[in-house]
C-alpha positions in Angstrom: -18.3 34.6 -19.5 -19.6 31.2 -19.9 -20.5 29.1 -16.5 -17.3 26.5 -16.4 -15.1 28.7 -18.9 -12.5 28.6 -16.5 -12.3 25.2 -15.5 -12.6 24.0 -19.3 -9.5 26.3 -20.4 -7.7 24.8 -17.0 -8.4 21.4 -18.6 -7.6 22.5 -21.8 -4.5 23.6 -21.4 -3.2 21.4 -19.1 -4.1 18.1 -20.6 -0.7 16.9 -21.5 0.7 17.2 -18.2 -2.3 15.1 -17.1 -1.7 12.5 -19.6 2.3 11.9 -18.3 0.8 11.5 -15.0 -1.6 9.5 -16.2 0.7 7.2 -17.8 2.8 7.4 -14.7 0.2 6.1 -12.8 -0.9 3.3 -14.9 3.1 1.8 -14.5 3.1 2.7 -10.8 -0.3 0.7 -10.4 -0.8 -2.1 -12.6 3.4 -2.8 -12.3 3.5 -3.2 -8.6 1.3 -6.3 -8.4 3.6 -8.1 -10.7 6.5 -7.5 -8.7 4.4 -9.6 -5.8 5.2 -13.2 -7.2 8.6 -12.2 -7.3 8.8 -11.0 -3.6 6.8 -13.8 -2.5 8.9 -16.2 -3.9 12.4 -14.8 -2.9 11.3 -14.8 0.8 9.4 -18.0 1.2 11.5 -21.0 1.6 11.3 -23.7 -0.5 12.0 -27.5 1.1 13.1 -29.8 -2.0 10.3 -32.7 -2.4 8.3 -31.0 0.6 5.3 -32.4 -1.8 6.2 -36.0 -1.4 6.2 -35.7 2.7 3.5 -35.1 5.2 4.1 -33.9 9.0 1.1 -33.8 10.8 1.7 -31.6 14.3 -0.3 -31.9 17.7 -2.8 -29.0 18.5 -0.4 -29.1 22.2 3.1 -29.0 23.2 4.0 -32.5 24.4 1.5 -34.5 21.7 2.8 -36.7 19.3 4.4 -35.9 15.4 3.4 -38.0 12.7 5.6 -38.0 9.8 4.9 -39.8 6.2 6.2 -40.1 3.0 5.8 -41.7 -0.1 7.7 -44.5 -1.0 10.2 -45.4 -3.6 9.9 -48.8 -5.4 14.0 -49.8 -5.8 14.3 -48.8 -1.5 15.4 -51.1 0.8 14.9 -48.7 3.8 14.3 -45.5 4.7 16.6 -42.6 6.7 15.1 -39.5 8.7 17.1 -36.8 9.7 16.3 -34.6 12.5 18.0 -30.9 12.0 17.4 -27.1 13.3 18.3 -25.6 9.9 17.4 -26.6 6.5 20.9 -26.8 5.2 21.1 -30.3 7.5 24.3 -29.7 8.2 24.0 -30.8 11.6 21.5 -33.3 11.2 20.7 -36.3 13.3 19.7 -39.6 12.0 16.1 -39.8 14.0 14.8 -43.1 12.4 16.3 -45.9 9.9 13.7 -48.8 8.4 11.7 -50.0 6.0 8.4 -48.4 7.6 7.0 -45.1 5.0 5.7 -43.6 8.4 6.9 -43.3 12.2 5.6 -41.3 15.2 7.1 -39.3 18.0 6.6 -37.3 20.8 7.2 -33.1 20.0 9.5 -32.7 23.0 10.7 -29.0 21.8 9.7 -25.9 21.0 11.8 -24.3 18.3 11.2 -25.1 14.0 12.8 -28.3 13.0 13.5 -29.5 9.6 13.0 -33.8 8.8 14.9 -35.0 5.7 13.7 -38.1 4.5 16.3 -40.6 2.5 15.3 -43.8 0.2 18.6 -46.5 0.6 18.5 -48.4 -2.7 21.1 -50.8 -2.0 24.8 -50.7 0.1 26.6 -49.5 -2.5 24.7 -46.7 -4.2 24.1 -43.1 -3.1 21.3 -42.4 -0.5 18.4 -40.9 -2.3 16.3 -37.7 -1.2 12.8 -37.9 -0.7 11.8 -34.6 0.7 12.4 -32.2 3.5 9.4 -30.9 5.6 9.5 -28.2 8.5 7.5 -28.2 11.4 6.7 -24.6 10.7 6.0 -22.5 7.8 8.0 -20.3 6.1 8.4 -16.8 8.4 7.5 -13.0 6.9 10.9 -11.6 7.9 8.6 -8.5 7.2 7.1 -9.0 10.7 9.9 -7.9 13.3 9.6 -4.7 11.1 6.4 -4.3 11.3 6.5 -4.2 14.9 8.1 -0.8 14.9 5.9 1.9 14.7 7.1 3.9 11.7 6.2 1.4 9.9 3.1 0.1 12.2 1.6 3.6 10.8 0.8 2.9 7.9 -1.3 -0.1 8.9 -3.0 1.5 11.4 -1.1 -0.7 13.9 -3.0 -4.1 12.0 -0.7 -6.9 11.7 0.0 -7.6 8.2 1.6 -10.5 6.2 4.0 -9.1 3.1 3.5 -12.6 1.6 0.0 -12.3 1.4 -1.1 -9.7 -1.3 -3.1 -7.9 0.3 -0.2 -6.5 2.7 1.8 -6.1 -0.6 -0.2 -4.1 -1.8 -1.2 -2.0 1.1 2.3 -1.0 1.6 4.0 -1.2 -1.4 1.4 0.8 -4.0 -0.3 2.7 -1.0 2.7 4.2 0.6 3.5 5.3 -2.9 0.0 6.6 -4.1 -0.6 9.4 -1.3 3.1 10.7 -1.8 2.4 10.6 -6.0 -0.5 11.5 -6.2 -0.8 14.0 -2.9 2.2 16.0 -4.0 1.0 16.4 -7.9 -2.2 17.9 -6.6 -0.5 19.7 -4.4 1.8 21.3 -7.2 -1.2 22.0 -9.9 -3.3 23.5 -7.5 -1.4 26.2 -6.2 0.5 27.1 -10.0 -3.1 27.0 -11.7 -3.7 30.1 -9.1 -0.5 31.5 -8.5 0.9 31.4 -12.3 -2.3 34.2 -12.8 -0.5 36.5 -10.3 2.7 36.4 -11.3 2.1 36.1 -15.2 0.2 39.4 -14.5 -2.8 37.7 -15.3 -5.2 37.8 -12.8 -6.5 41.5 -13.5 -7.1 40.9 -16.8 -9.2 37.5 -16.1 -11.0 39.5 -13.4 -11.8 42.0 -15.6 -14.0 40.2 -17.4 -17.7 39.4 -15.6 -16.4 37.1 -13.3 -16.3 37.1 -9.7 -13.2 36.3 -7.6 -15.8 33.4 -6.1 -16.5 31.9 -9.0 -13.1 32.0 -10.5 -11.8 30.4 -7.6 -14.4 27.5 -7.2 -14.0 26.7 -11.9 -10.2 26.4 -10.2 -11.1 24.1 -7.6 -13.6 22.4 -9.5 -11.0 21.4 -12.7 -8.5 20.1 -9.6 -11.6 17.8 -8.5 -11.8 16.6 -12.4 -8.2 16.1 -12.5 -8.0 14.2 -9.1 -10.9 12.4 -9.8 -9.4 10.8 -13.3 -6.2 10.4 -11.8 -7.9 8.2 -8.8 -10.2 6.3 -11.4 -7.0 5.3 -14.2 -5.5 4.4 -10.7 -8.2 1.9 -10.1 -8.0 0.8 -13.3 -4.5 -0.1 -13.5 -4.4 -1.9 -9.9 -7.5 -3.9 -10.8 -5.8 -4.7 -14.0 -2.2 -5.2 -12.7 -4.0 -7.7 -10.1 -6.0 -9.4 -13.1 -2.7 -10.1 -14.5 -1.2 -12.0 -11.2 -4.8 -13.4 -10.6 -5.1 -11.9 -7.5 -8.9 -10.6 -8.1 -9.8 -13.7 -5.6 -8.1 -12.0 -2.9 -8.6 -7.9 -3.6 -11.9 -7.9 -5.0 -12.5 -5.1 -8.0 -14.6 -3.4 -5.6 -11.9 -3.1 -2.7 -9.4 -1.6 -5.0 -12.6 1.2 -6.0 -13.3 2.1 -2.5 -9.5 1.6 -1.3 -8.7 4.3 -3.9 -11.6 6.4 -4.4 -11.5 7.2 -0.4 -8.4 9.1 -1.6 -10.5 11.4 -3.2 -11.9 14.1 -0.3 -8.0 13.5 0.9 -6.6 14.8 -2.4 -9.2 17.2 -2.5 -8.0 18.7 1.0 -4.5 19.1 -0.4 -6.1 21.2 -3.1 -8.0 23.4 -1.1 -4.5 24.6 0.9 -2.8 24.8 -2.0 -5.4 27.2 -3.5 -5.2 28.7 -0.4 -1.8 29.4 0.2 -1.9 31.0 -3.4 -4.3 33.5 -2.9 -2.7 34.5 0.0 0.9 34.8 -0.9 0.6 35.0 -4.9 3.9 33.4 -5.6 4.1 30.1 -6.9 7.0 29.2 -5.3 6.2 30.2 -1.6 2.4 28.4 -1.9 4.4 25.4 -3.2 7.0 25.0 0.0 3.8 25.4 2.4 1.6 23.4 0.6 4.4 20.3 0.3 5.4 21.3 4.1 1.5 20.8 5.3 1.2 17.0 3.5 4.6 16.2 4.9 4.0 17.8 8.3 0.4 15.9 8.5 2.3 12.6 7.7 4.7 13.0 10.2 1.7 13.8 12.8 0.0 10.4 11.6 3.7 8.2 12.2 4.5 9.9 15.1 0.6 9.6 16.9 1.4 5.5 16.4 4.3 5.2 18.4 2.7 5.7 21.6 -0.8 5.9 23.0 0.3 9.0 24.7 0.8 10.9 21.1 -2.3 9.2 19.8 -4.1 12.9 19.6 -1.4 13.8 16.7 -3.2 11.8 14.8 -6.7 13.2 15.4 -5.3 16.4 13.9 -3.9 14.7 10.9 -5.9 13.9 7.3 -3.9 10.7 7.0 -5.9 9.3 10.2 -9.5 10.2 7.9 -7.9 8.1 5.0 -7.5 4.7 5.7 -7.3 2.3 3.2 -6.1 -0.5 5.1 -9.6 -0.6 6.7 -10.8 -1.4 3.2 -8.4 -4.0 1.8 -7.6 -5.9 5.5 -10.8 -5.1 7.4 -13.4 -4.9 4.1 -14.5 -1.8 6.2 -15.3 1.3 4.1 -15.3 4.3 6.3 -18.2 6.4 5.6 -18.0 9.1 8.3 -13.8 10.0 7.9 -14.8 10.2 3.9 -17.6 12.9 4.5 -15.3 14.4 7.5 -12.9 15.2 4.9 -15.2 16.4 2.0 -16.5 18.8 4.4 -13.0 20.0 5.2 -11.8 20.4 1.6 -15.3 22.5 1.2 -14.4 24.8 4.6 -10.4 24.9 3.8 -11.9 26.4 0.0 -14.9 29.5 1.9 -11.6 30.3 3.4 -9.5 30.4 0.3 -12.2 32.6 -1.0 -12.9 34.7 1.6 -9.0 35.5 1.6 -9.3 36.2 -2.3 -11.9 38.1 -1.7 -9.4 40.5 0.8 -6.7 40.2 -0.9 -5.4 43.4 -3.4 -4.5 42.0 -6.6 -0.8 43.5 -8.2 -0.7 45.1 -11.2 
């Protein structure tokens, strides 16, 4: 039989299901970016007219505040308001007169909110200027991020939700290793285990083929597969940040070494998939293992960040060799963990064939 026979029929016949997951991916990808502005804007507060006042702080506690605003031709005077909360329900008049900028001495510690007023004449309705805040809007993402479940997937970095780049790193990412890690997992143990119980293993080993190189055409059309899914992933992100113009903040290249690092991962899941079909020939059984080991080694990755003393867990777990948060936050691209896993995928698959190898095949 032709050299790559196998892993062209693989191909072959499985294009379609590729294609849905391909298309799958491309919403998952290039959709999440969009849904960025949105997020960013429902959590950042915005101060009406905050454009039209200026509030310049003291680098220490105990300097002076110097607050300005523009001024309105019809005022007679001007109003600020001192307040703890931007409703101003509370507020305290903190300075009335015709000067367009006062100063004063930052005698507290906690976010306060200044509303300036125009006052056009006695008899009319004060007029607002703008409100300003002596601090900027908060992530209420980052009391969450504290705990580590969630500090896991970061790899215990502190990262901003309103900033893209943590959007993206926990929004799409979190996703990705689940979508694509458990649809790997799933074609590479029914490619193998299908031939068993379909009764058709003896027949394609009849032919002059090895059980070695049937089981490496396998492995090599899961690589092809993994490898398009990875590279229609890139394109989609890239293209779902083009659309939010967001390329200024995740280069093109980030995204390409963010995702292709998930590669050798992916790879690893194949290689115990393949494995657990040789060894028990039933589709079914390969697939519980093979979705218990990607679960089970994310579990060892969250549960090695909640304490230093557990920190080994996640020197046994792939997650720890995958770490795209070193690319987008850190613009580090891990050489050494992607080899590390490559070489694991390639050791994980000698088994799988030595097993094959062992292994009766029923008739």
């Amino acid at each position: 039989m032709m050299v790559g026979r196998i892993a062209y029929m693989e191909l072959r016949t499985g294009w379609k299901g590729l294609l849905i997951f391909s298309i799958l991916i491309i919403v998952l990808s290039a959709c999440i970016p969009q849904f960025f502005l949105f997020f960013r804007d429902s959590m950042t507060e915005e101060l009406e007219g905050a454009n039209k006042v200026n509030l310049e702080l003291p680098n220490e506690q105990g300097g002076n505040i110097t607050l300005s605003w523009e001024s309105l031709e019809d005022a007679t005077s001007y109003m600020v308001w001192e307040d703890n909360r931007s409703s101003m329900v509370m507020a305290k008049l903190k300075y009335n007169g015709t000067e367009t900028s006062i100063t004063f001495e930052k005698d507290f510690e906690e976010k306060r909110y200044y509303a300036v007023m125009a006052v056009l004449n006695e008899t009319s309705d004060h007029v607002l200027i703008g409100i300003v805040a002596t601090e900027k809007g908060e992530d209420p993402f980052q009391d969450l991020m504290q705990n580590p479940v969630y500090a896991g997937f970061t790899g215990g970095r502190n990262i901003n939700m309103l900033e893209v780049k943590g959007f993206i790193t926990l929004e799409f990412f979190s996703l990705w290793w689940m979508f694509a890690g458990l649809f790997v997992a799933y074609l590479s143990v029914s490619v193998i285990a299908s031939d068993f119980e379909n009764k058709r293993m003896d027949i394609m080993l009849s032919t002059p083929i090895s059980r070695r190189r049937y089981l490496l055409e396998k492995f090599s059309a899961m690589s092809i597969i993994a490898l398009f899914s990875v590279l229609v992933a890139i394109a989609g992100l890239a293209g779902g940040l083009t659309g939010i113009d967001a390329l200024d903040q995740i280069s093109a290249e980030t995204v390409f070494l963010s995702l292709i690092g998930s590669l050798p991962f992916l790879m690893v899941i194949a290689a115990v998939g393949m494995l657990t079909a040789v060894f028990f020939q039933k589709v079914r059984v390969g697939m519980g293992i093979t979705f218990a080991f990607v679960f089970a080694e994310f579990f060892l990755y969250t549960f090695g960040s909640f304490s230093k003393s557990l920190e080994w867990m996640k020197t046994i777990s792939i997650f720890n060799y995958w770490d795209n948060s070193s690319v987008i936050i850190d613009d580090l691209f891990k050489a050494g963990d992607f080899i590390l896993l490559t070489i694991l995928a390639i050791v994980l698959l000698i088994i799988g064939i030595w097993v094959f190898e062992k292994k009766d095949i029923p008739t």
